[in-house]
Backbone bond lengths (Angstrom), bond angles and torsions (degrees), N, CA, C in turn:
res aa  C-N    CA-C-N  psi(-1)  N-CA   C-N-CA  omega(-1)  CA-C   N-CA-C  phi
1 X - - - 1.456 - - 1.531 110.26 -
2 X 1.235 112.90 -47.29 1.575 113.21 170.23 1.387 114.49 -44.03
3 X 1.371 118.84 -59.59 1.749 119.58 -163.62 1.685 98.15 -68.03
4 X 1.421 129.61 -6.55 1.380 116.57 -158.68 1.835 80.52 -112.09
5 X 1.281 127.72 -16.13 1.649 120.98 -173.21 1.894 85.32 -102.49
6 X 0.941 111.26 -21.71 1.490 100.51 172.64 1.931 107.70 -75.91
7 X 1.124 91.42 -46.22 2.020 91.54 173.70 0.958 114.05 -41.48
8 X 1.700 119.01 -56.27 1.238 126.19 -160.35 1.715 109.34 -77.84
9 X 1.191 124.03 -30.76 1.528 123.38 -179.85 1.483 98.53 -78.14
10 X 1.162 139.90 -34.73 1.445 127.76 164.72 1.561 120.84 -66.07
11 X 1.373 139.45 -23.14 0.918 166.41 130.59 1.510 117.50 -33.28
12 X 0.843 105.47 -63.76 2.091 102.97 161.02 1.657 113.44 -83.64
13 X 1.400 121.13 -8.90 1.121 102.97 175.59 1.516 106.87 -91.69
14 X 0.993 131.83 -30.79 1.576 156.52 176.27 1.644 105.39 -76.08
15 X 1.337 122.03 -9.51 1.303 113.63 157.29 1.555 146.34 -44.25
16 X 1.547 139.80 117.63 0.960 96.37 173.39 1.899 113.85 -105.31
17 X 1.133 138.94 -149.13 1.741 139.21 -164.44 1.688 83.73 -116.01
18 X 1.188 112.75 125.08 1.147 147.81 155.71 1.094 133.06 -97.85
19 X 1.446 161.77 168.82 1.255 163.48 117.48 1.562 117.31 -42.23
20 X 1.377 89.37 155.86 2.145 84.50 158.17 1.265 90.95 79.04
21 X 1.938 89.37 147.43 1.565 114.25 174.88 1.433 108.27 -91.62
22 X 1.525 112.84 150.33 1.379 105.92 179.60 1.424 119.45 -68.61
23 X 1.466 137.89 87.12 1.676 111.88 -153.80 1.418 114.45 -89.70
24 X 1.506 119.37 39.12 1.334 123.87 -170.71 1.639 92.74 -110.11
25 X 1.272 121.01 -16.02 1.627 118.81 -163.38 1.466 96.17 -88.66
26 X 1.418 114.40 -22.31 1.808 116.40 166.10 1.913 111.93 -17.52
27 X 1.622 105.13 115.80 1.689 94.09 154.10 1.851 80.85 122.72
28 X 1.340 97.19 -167.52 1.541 116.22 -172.90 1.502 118.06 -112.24
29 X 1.168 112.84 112.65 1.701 123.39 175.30 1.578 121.40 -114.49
30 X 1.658 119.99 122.08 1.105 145.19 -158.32 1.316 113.24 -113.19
31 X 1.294 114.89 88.85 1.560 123.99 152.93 1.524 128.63 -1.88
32 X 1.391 91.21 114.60 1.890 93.66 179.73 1.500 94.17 -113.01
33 X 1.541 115.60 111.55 1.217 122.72 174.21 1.867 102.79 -59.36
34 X 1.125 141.86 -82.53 1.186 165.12 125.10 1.745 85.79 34.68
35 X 1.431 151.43 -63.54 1.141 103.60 -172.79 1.749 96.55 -113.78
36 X 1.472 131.67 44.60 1.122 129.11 162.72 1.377 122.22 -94.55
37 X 1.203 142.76 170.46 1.441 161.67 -146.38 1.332 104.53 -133.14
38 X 1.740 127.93 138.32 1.396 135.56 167.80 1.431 97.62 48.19
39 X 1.569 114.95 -178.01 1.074 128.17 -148.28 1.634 107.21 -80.67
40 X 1.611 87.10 161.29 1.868 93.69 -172.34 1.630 100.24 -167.97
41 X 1.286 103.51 142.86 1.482 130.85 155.83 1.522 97.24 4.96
42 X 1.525 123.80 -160.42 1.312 155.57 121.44 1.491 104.11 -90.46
43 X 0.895 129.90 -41.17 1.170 138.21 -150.51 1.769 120.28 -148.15
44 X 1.029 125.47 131.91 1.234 105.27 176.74 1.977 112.99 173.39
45 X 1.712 102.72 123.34 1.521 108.49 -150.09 1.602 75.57 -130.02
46 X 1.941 95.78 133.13 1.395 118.84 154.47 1.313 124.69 -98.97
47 X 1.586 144.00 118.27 1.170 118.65 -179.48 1.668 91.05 -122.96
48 X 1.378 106.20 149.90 1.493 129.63 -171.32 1.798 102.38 -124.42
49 X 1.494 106.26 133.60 1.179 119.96 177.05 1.286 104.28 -137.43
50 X 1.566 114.43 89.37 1.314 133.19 -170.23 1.318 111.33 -82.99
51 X 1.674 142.68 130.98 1.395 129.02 150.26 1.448 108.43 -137.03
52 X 1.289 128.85 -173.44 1.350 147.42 -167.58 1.952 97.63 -54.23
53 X 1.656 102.49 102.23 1.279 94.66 -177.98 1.493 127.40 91.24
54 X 1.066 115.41 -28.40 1.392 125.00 -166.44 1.247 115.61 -139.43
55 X 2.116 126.37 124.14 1.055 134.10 -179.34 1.694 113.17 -113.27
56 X 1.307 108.79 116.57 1.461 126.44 -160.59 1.850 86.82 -98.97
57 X 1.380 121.40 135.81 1.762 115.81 -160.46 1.485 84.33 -156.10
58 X 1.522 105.03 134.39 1.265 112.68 164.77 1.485 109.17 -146.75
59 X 1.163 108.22 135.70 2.333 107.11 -177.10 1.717 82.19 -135.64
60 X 1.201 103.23 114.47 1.645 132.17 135.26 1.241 121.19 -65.82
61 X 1.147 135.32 109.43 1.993 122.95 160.43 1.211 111.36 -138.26
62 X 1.281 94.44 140.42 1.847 106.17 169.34 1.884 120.94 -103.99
63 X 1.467 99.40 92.75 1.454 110.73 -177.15 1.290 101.60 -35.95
64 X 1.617 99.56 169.52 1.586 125.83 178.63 2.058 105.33 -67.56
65 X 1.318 101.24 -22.85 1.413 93.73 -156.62 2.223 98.52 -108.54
66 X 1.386 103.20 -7.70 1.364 120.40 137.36 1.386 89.49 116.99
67 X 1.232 149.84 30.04 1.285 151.80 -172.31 1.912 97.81 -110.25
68 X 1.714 113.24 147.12 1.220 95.79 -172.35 1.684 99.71 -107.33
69 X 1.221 103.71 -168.26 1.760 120.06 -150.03 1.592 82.86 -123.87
70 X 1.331 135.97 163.11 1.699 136.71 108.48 1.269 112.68 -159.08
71 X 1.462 101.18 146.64 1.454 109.23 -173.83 1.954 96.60 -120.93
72 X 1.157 78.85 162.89 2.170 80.95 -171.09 1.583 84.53 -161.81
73 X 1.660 94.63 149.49 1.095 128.30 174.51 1.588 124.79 -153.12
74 X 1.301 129.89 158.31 1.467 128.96 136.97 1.565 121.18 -164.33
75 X 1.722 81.29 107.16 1.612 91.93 -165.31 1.588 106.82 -102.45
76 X 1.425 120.95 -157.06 1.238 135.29 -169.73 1.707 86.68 -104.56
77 X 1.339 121.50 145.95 1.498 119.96 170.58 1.431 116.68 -112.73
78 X 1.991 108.80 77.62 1.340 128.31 -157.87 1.455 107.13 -120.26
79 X 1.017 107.63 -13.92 1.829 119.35 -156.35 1.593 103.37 53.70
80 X 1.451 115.80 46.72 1.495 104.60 139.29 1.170 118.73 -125.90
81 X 1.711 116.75 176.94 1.434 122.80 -167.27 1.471 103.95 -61.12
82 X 1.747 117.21 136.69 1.661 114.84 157.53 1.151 112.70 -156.95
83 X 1.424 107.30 158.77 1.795 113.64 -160.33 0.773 108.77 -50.07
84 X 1.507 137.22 164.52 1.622 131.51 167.64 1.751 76.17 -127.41
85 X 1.728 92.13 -168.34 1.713 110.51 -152.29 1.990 91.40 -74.30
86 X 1.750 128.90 -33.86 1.017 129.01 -166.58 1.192 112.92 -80.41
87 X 1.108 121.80 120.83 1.597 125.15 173.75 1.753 122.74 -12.09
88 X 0.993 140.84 92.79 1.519 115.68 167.35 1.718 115.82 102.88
89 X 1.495 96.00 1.84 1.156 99.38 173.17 1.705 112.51 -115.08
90 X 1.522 119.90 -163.69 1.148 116.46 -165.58 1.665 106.26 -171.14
91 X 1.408 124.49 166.55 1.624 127.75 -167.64 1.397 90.15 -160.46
92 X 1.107 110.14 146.60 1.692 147.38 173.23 1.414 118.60 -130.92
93 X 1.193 118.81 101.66 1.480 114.09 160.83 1.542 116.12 -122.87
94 X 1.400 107.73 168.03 1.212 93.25 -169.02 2.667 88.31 -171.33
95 X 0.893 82.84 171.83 1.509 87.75 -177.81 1.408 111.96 -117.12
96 X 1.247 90.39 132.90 2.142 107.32 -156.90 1.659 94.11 -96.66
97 X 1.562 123.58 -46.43 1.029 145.54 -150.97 1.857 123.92 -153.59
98 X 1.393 117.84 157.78 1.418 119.95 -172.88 1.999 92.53 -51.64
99 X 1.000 138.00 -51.01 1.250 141.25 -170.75 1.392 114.88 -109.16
100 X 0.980 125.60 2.81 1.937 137.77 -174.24 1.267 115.28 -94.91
101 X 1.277 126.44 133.85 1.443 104.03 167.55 1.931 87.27 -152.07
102 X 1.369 87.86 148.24 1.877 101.61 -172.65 1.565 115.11 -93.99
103 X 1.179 145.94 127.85 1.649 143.74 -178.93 1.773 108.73 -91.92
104 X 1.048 120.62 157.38 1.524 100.75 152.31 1.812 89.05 -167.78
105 X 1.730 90.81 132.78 1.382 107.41 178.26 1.223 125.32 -112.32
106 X 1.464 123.98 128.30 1.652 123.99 -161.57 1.273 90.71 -129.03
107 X 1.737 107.09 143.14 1.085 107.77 147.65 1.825 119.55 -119.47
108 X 0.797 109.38 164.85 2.005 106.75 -156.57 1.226 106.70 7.65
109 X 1.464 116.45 62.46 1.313 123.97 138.37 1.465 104.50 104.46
110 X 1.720 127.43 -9.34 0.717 128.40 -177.46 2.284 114.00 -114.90
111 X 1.877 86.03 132.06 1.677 89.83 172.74 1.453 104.74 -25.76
112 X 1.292 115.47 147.54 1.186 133.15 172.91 2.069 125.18 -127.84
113 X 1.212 85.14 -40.04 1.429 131.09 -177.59 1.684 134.22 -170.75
114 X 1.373 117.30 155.12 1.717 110.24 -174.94 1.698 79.98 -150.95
115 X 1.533 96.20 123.11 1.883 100.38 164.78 2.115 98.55 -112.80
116 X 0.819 111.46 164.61 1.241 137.59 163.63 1.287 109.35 -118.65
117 X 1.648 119.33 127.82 1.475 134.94 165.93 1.041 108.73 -108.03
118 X 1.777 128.36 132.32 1.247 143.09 146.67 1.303 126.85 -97.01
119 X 1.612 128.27 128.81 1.592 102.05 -179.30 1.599 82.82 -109.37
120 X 1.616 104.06 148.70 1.321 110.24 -175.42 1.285 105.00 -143.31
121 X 1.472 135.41 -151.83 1.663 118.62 -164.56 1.121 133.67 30.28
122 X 1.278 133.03 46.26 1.248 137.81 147.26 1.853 89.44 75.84
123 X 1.478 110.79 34.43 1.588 121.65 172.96 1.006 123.25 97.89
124 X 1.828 107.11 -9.35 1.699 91.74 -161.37 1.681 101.43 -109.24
125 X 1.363 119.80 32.74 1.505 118.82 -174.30 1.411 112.05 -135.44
126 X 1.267 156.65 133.45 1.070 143.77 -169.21 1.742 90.59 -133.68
127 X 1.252 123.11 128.65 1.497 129.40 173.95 1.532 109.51 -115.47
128 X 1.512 112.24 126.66 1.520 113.37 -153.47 1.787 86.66 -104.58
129 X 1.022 129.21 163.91 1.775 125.29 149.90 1.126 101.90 -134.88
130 X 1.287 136.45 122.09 1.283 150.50 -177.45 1.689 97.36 -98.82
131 X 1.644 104.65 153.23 1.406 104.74 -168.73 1.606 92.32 -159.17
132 X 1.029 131.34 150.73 1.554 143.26 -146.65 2.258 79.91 -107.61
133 X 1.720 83.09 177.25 1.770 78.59 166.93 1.632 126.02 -90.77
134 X 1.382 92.87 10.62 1.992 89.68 163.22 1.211 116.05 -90.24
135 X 1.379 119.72 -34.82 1.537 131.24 158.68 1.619 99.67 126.78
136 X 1.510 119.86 32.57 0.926 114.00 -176.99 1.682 105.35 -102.70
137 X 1.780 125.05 135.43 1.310 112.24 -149.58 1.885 94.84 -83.71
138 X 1.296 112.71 168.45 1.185 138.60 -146.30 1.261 105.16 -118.52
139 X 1.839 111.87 -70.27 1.081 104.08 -177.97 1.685 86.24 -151.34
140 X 1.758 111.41 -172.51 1.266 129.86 -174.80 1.160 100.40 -137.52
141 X 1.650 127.33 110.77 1.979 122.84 -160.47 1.705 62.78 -117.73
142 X 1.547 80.73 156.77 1.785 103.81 153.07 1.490 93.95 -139.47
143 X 1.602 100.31 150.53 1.583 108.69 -179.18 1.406 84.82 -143.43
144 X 1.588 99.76 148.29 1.601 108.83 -172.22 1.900 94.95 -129.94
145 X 0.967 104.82 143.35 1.657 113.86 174.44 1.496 132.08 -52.35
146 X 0.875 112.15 94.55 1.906 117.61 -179.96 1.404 110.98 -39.59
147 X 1.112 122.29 128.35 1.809 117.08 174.67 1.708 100.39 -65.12
């Protein structure tokens, strides 16, 4: 797990800014606690409904203490600030790399969070790094593709 979170931080650091949505992350991806890093869900499914310009994002999770999570969006995929569904907050994405793409979550205007997405395995792995607003990382999710 290390040499593959070591790939990936050389891999986003070695990125360069591209255009375009990634349209391979299309569909629903389900959290494998078992090979992720720091804290996580019990449970927890991203589904992406990608099209020309526009990233449609949804995360379901069911905490450890059994209460559920969701975050929703559908913004422009520009890397600028845009509303998300919660009052006062906001999401940025934008594409770092052929398979990379960068998040950043504000609330009234302020960092909140920044994840980095990798899709890796020949498509079927997506490795998230979550990072607080100092930029110190958080956690290491892996989500693998639902048939």
């Amino acid at each position: 797990m290390r040499t593959l979170f070591s790939a990936t931080v050389l891999l986003v650091a070695s990125s360069l800014p591209v255009s375009g949505q990634i349209m391979e992350m299309n569909g629903s991806w389900e959290l494998n606690p078992h090979k992720s890093i720091g804290p996580s869900p019990a449970q927890e499914t991203l589904v992406f409904d990608i099209s020309k310009g526009i990233q449609r994002y949804t995360m379901t999770a069911r905490n450890e203490d059994g209460s559920n999570s969701l975050n929703q969006w559908e913004i422009q995929y520009d890397g600028k600030d845009h509303p998300t569904r919660t009052p006062g907050n906001t999401a940025s994405v934008r594409r770092l790399g052929e398979k990379t793409e960068f998040v950043v979550n504000k609330s009234s205007g302020d960092i909140t969070s920044t994840y980095t997405r990798v899709l890796v395995d020949d498509d079927r792995t997506i490795m998230s790094v979550g990072r607080n607003a100092d930029g110190d990382i958080l956690w290491v999710r892996v989500f693998e593709k639902k048939q």
